[in-house]
C-alpha positions in Angstrom: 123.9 92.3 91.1 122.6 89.7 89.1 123.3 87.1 90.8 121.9 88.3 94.1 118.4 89.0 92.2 118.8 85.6 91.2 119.4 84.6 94.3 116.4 86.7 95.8 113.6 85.6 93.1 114.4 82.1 94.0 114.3 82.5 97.7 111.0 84.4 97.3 109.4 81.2 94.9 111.0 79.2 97.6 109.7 80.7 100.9 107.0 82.7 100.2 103.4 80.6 100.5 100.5 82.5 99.6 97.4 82.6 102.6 94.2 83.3 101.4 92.6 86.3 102.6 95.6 88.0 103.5 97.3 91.1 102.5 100.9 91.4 101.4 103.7 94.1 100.7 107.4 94.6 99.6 109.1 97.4 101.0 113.0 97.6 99.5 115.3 99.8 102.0 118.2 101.8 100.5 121.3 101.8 103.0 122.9 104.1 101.5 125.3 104.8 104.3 126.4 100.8 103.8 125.5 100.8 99.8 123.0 98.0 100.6 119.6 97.2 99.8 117.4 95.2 102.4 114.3 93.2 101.3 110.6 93.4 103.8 107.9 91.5 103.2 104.9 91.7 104.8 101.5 90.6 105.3 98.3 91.4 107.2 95.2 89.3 107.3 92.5 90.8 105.9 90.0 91.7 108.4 86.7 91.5 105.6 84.9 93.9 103.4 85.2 97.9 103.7 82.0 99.5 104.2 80.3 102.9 105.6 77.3 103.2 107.2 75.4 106.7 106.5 73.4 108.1 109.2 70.8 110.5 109.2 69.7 113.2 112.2 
């Protein structure tokens, strides 16, 4: 096991290249029907500020 979280920490430094203004994620999938783990990352661009407009009647 170690040597596949070696393996995955220097894939991620290797592939992973950070874009401004975008959101990112790791979801980690347990197989447990094939004792495996699976590795998702993710990423959305962020789309600007949250904000909520009140409105009176």
């Amino acid at each position: 096991m170690l040597a596949e979280s070696k393996e995955l920490i220097e894939n991620y430094h290797h592939y992973f290249k950070r874009i401004p203004r975008n959101l990112y994620w790791l979801v980690i999938v347990d197989n447990h029907f094939n004792d495996r783990y699976y590795f998702f990352l993710y990423n959305q661009k962020k789309l600007g500020p949250n904000f909520s407009i009140h409105m009176n009647y």
